[in-house]
DSSP file (Angstrom, degrees, kcal/mol; ACC not computed):
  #  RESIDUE AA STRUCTURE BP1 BP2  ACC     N-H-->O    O-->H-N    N-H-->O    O-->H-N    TCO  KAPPA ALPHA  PHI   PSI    X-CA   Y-CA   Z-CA
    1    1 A X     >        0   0    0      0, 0.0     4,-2.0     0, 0.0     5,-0.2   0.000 360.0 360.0 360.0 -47.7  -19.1   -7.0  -17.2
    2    2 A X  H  >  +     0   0    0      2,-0.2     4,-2.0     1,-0.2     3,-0.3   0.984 360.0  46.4 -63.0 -83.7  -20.5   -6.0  -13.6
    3    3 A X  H  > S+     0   0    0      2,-0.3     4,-1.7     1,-0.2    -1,-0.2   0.530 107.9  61.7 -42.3 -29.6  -16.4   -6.2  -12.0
    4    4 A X  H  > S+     0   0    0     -3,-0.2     4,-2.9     2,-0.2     5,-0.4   0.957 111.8  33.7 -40.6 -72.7  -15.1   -4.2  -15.1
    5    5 A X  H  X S+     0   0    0     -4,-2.0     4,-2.9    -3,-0.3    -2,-0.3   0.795 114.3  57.8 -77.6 -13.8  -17.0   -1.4  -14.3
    6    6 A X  H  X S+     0   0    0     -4,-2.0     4,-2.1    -5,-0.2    -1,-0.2   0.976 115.6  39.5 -44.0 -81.8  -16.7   -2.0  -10.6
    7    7 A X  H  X S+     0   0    0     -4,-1.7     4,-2.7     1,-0.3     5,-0.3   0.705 112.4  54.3 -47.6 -37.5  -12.9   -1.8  -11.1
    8    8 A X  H >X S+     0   0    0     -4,-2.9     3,-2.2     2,-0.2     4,-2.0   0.996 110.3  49.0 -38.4 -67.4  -13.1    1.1  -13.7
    9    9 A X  H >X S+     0   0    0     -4,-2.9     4,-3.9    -5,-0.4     3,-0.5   0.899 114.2  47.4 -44.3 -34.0  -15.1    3.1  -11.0
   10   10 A X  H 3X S+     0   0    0     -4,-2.1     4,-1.3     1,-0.3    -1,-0.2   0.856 111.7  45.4 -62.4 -32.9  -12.3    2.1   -8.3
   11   11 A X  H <X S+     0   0    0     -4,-2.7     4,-0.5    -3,-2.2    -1,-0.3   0.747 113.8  54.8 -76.7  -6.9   -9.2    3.0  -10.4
   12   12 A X  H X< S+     0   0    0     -4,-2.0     3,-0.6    -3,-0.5     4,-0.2   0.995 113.1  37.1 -75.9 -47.3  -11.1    6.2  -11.2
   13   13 A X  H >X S+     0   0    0     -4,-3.9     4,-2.1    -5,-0.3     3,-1.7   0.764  99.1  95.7 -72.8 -24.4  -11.9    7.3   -7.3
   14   14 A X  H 3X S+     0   0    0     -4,-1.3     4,-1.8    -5,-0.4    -1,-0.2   0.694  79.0  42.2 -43.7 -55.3   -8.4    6.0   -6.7
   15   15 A X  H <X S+     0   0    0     -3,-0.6     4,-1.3    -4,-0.5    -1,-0.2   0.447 109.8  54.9  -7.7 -38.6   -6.4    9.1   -6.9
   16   16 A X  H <> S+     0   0    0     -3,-1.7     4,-1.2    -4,-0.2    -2,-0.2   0.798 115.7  45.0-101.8 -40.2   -8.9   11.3   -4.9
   17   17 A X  H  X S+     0   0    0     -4,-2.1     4,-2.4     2,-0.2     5,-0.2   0.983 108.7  52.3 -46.9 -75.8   -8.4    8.5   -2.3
   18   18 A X  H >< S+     0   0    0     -4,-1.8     3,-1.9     1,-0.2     7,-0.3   0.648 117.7  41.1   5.1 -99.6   -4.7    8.6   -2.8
   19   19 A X  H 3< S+     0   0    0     -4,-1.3     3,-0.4     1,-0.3    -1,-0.2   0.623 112.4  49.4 -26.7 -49.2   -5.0   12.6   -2.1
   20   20 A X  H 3< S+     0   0    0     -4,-1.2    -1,-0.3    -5,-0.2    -2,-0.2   0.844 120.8  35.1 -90.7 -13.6   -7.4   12.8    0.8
   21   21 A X  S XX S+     0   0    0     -4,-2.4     4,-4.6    -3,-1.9     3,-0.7   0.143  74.5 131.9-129.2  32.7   -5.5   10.0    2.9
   22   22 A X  H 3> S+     0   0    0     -3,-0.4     4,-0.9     1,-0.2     5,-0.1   0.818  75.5  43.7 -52.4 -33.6   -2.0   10.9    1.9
   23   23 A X  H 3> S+     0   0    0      2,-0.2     4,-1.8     1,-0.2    -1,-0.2   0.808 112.6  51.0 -51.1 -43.2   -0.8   10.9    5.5
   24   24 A X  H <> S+     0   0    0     -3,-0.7     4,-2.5     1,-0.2    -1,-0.2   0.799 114.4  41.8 -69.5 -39.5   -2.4    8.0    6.3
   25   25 A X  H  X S+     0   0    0     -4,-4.6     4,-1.2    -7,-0.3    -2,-0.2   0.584 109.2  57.2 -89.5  -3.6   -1.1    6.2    3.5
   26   26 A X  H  X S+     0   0    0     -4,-0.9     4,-1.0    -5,-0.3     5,-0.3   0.813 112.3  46.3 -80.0 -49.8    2.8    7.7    3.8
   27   27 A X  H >X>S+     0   0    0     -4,-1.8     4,-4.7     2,-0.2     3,-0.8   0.994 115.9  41.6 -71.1 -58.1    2.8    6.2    7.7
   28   28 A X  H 3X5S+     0   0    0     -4,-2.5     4,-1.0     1,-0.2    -3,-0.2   0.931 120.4  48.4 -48.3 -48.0    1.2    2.5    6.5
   29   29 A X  H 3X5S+     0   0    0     -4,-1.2     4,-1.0     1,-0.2    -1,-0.2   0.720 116.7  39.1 -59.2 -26.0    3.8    3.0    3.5
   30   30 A X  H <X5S+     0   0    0     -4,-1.0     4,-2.4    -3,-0.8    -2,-0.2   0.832 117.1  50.4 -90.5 -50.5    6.9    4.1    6.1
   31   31 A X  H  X5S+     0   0    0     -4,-4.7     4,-1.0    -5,-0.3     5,-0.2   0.868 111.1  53.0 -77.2 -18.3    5.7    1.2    8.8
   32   32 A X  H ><<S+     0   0    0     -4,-1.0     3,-0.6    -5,-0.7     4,-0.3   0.987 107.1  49.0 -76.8 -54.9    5.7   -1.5    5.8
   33   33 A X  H 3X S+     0   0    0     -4,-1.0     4,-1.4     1,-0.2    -2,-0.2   0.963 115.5  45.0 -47.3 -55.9    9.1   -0.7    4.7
   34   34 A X  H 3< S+     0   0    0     -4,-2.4    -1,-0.2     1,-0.3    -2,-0.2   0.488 114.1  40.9 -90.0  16.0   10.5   -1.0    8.0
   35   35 A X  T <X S+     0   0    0     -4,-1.0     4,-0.9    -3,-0.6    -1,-0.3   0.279 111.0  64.8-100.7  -9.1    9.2   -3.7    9.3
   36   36 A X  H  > S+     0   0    0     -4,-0.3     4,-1.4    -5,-0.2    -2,-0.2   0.900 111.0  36.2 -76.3 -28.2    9.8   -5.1    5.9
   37   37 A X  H  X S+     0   0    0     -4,-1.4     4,-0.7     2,-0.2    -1,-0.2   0.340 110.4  57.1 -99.0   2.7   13.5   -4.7    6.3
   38   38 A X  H >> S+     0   0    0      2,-0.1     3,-2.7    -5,-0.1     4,-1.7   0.898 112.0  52.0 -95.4 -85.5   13.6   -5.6    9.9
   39   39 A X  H 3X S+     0   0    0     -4,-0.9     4,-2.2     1,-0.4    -2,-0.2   0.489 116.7  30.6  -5.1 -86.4   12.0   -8.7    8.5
   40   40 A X  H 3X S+     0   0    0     -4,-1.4     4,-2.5     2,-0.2    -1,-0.4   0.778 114.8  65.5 -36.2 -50.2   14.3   -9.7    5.6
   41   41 A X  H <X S+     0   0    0     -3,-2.7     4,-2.2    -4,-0.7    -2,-0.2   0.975 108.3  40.6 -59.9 -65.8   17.2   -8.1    7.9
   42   42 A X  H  X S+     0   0    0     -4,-1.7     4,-1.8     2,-0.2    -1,-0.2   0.883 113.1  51.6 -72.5 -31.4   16.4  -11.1   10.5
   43   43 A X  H >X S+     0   0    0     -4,-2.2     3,-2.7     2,-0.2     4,-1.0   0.936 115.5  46.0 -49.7 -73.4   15.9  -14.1    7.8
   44   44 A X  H >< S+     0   0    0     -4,-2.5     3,-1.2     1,-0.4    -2,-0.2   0.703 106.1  53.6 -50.1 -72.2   19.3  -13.0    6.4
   45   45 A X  H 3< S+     0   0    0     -4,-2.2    -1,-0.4     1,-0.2    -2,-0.2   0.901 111.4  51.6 -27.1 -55.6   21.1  -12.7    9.6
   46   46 A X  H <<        0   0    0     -3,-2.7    -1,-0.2    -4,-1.8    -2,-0.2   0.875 360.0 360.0 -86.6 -10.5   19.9  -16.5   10.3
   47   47 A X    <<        0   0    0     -3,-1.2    -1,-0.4    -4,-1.0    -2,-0.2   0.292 360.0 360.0 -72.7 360.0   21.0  -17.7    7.4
């Protein structure tokens, strides 16, 4: 019961997170991709 409404509250504030750290979360989202594909890039290649 207690971790339902934990999680409620979290998806609620989620958004307003979202919104106030859009930058922050556009660069983590931009360095994850490419390092994601550098990643993949270099299994494939050694295979």
């Amino acid at each position: 019961m207690l971790f339902s409404i934990i999680m409620s509250d979290l998806i609620k504030k989620l958004p307003f997170e979202i919104k106030k750290n859009k930058m922050k979360a556009g660069i983590f989202l931009g360095l994850s991709a490419y390092w994601g594909i550098i990643i993949v890039g270099t299994l494939v290649q050694f295979n």
